[in-house]
TORMAR-652929 format. One record per residue: x, y, z of N, C-alpha, C in turn; residue in one letter. Coordinates in Angstrom, 1 decimal, padded with zeros to 4 digits. Example, Ala and Ser with C-alpha at 12.3 -4.5 7.8 and 13.67 -1.06 7.14 Angstrom:
BEGIN
(node (013.2 -005.7 007.8) (012.3 -004.5 007.8) (013.2 -003.3 007.8) "A")
(node (012.8 -002.2 007.1) (013.7 -001.1 007.1) (012.9 000.0 007.9) "S")
! end
This chain:
BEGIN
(node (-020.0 018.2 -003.6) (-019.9 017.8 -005.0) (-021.2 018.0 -005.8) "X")
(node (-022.0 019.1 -005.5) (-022.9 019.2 -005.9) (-023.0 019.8 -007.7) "X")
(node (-023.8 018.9 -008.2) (-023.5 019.4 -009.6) (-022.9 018.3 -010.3) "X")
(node (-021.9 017.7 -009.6) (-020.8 016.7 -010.4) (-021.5 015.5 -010.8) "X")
(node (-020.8 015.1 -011.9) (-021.1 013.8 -012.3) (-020.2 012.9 -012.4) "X")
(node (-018.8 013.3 -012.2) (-017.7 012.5 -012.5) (-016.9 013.0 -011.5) "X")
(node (-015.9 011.9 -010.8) (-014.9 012.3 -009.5) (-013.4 011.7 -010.3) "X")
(node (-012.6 012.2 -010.6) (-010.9 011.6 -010.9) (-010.0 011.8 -009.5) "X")
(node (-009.8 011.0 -009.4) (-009.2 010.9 -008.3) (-007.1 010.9 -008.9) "X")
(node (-006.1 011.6 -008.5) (-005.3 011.1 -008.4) (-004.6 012.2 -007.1) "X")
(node (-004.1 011.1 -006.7) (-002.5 011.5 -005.5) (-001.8 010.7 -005.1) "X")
(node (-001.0 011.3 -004.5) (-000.1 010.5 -003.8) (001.6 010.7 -003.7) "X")
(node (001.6 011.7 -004.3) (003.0 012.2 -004.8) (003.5 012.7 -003.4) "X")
(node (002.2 013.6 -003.1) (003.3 014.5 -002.1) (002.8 013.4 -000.9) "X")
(node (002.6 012.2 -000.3) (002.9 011.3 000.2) (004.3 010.8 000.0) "X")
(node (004.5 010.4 -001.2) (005.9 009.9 -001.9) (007.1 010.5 -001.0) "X")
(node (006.9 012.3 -001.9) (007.2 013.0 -001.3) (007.9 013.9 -000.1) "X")
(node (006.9 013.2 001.1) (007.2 013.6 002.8) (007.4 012.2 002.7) "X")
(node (008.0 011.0 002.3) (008.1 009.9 003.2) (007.3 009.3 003.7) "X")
(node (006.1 008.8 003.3) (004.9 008.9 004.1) (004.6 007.4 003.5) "X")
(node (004.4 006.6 004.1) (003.5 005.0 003.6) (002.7 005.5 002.4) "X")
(node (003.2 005.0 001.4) (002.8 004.7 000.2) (001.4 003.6 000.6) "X")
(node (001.0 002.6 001.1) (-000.1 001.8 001.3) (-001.0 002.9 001.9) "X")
(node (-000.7 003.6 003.2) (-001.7 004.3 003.6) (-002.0 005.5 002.6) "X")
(node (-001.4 006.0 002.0) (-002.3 006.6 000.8) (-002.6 006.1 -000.6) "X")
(node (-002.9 004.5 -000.8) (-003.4 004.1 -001.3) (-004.9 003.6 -000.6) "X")
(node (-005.0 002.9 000.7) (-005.4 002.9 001.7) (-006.4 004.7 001.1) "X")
(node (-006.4 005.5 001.7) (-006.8 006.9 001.1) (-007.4 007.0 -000.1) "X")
(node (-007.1 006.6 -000.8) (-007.7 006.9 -002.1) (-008.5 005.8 -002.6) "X")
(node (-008.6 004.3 -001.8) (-009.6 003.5 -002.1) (-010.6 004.2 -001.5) "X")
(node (-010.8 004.7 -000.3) (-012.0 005.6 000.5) (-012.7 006.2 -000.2) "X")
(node (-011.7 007.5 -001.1) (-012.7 007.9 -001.8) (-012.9 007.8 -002.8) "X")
(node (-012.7 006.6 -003.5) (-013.3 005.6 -004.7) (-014.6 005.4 -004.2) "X")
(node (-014.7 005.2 -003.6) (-015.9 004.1 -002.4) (-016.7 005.5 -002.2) "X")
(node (-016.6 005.9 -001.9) (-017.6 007.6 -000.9) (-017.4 008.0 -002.3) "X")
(node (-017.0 008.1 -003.6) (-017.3 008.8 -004.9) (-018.9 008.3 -005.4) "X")
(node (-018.5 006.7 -005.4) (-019.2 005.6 -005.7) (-020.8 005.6 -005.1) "X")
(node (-020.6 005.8 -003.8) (-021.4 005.7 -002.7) (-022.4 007.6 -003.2) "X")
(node (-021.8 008.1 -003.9) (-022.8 009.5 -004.0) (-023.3 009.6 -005.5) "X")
(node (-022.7 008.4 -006.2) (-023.6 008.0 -007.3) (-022.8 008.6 -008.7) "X")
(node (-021.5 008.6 -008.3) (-020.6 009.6 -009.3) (-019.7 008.3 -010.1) "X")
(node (-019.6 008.7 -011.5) (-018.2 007.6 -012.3) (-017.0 008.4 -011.7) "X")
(node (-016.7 007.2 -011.3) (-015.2 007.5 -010.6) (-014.0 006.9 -012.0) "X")
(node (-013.0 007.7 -011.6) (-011.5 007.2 -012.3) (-010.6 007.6 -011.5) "X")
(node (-009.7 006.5 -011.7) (-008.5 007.0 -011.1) (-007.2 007.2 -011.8) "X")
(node (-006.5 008.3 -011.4) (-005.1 008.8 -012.0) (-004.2 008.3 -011.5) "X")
(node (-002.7 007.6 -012.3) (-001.9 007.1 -011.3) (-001.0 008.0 -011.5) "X")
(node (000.2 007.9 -010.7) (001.0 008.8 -010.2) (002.1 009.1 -011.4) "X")
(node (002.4 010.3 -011.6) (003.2 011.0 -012.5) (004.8 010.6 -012.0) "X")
(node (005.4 010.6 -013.4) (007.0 010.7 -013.2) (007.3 011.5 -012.5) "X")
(node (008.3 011.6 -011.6) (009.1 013.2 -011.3) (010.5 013.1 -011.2) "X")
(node (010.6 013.9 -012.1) (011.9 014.2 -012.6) (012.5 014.7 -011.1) "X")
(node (012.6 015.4 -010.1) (013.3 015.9 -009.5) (013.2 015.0 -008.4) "X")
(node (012.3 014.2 -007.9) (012.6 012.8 -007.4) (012.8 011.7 -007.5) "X")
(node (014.0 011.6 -008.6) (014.3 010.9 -009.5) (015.8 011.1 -009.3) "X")
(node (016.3 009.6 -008.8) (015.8 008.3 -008.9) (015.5 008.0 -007.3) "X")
(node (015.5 008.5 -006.2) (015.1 008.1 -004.6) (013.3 007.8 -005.0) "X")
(node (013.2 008.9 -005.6) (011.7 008.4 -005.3) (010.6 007.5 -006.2) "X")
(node (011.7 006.8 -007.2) (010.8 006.3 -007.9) (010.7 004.4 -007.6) "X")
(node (010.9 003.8 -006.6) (010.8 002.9 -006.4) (009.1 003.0 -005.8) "X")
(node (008.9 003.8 -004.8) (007.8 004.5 -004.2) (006.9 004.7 -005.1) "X")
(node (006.9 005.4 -006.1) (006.1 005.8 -007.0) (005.3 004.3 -007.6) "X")
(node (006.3 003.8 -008.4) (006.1 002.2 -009.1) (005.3 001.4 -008.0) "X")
(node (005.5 001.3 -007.1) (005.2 000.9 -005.5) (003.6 001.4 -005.6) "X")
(node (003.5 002.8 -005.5) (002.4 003.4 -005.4) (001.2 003.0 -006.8) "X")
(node (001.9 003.2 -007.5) (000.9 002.7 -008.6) (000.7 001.5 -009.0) "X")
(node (000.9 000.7 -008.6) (001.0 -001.2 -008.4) (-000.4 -001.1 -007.5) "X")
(node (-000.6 000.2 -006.3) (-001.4 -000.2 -005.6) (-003.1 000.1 -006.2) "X")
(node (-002.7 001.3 -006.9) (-003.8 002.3 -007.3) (-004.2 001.6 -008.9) "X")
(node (-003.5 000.6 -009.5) (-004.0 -000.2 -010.5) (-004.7 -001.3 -010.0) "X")
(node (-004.2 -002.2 -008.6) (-005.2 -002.9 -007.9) (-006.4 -002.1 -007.8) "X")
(node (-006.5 -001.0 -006.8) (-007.5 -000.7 -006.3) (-008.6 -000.2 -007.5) "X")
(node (-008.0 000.0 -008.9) (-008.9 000.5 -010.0) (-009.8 -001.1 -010.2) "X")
(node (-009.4 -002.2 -010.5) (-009.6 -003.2 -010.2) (-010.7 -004.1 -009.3) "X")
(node (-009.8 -003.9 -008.3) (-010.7 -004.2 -007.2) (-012.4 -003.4 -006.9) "X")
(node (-012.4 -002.3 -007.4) (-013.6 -001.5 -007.2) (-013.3 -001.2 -008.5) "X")
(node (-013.7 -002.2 -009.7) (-014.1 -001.6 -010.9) (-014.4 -000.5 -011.4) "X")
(node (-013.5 000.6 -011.6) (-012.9 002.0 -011.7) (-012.2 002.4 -013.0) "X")
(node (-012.2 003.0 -014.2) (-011.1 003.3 -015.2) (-009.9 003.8 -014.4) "X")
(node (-009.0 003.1 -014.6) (-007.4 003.6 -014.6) (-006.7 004.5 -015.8) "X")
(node (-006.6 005.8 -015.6) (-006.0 006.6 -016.1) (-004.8 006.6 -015.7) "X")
(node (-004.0 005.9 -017.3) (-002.2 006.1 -016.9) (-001.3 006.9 -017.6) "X")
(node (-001.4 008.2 -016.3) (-000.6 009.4 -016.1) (000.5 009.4 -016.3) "X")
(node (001.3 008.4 -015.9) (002.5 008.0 -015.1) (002.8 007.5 -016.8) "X")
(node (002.3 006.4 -017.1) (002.9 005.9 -018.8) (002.6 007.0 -019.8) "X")
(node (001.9 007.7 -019.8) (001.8 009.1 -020.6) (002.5 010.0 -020.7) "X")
(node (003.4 010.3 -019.6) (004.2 011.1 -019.3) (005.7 010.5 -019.4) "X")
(node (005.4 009.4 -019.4) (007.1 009.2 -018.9) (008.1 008.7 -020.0) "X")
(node (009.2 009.3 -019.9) (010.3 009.6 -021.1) (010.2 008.1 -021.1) "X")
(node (010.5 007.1 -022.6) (010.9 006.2 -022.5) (012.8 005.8 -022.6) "X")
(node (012.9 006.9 -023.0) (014.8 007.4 -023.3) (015.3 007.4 -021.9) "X")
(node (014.2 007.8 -020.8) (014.9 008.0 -019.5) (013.4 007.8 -018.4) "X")
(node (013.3 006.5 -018.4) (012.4 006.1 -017.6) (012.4 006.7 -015.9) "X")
(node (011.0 006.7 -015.2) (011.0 007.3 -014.5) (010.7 008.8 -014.3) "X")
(node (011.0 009.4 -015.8) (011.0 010.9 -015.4) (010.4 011.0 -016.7) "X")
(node (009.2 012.7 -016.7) (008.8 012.9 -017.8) (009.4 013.8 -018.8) "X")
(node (009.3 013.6 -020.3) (009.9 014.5 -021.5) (010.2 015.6 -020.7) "X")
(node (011.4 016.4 -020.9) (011.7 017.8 -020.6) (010.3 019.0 -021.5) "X")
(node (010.2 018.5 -022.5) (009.1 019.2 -023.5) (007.7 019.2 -022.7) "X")
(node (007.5 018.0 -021.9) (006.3 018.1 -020.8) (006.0 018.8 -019.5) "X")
(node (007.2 019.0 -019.2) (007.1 020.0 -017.8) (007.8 021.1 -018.1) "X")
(node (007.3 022.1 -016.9) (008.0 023.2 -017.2) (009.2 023.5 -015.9) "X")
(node (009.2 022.1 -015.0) (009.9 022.7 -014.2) (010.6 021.0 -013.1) "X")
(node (010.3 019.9 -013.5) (010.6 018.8 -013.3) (009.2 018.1 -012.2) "X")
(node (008.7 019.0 -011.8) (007.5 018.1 -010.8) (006.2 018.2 -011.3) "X")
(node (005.7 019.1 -012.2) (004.3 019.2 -013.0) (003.9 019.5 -014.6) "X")
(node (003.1 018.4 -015.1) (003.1 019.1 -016.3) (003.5 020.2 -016.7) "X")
(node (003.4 020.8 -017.7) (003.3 021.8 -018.2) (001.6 021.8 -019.5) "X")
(node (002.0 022.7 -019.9) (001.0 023.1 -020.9) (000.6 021.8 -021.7) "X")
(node (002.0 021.4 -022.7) (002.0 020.8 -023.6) (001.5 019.0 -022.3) "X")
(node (002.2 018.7 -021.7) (001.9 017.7 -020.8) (000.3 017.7 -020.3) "X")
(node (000.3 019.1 -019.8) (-001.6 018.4 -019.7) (-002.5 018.0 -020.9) "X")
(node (-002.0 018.9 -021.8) (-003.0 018.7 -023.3) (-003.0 016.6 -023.3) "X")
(node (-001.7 016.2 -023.3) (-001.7 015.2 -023.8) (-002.6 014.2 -022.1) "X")
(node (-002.6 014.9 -021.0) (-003.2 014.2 -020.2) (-005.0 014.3 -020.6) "X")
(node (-004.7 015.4 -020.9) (-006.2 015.9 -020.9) (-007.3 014.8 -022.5) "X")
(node (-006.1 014.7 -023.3) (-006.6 014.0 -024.3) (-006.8 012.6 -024.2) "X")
(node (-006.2 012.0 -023.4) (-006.3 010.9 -022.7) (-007.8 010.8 -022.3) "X")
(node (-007.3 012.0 -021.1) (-009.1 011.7 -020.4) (-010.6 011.7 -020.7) "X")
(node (-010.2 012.0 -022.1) (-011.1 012.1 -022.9) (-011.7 011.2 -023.7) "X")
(node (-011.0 009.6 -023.5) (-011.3 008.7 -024.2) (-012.1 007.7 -023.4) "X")
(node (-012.6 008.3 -022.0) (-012.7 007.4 -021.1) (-014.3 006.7 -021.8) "X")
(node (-014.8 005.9 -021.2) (-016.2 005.4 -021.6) (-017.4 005.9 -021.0) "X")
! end
């Protein structure tokens, strides 16, 4: 990370994903909150995006997951960037605007602009 001054941390999807303990990759991403922190870097964390194509099996997991990753912003005093409320249709919760992705699992163009504008307000 040489050079860096700022670490955003988000994942956890493709845990969601493979089925994989949602705790242990929150468990993961407090680490490197902590080892961001620990190399002298402002840390933030991103929570987990809607996905339309894991939708609806995978969105109890998601909610799940980001319950954990707004603790852990929390608990280690961290901005929480919410990905997940920025994105997500409120006509059809869980999943983001069709106008936002270009394909049901990742932004698109117009979707990052609005993530990107976000990130930009941080402190």
């Amino acid at each position: 990370m040489r050079g860096a001054d700022a670490l955003i941390l988000q994942g956890g999807i493709n845990d969601v994903a493979q089925g994989r303990d949602v705790a242990q990759a929150a468990s993961n991403l407090r680490a490197m909150v902590r080892r961001g922190k620990e190399l002298g870097l402002r840390v933030a964390l991103a929570d987990v995006l809607p996905w339309n194509n894991g939708w609806p099996d995978a969105e109890p997991e998601i909610r799940r997951l980001n319950a954990l990753i707004a603790e852990i912003a929390r608990d280690e005093a961290v901005p929480l960037l919410p990905f997940h409320d920025t994105l997500e249709d409120p006509d059809r919760p869980g999943r983001m605007r069709e106008e936002w992705t270009f394909e049901g699992d990742h932004p698109n163009e117009q979707g990052y602009r609005r993530l990107a504008e976000l990130a930009f307000r941080l402190p």
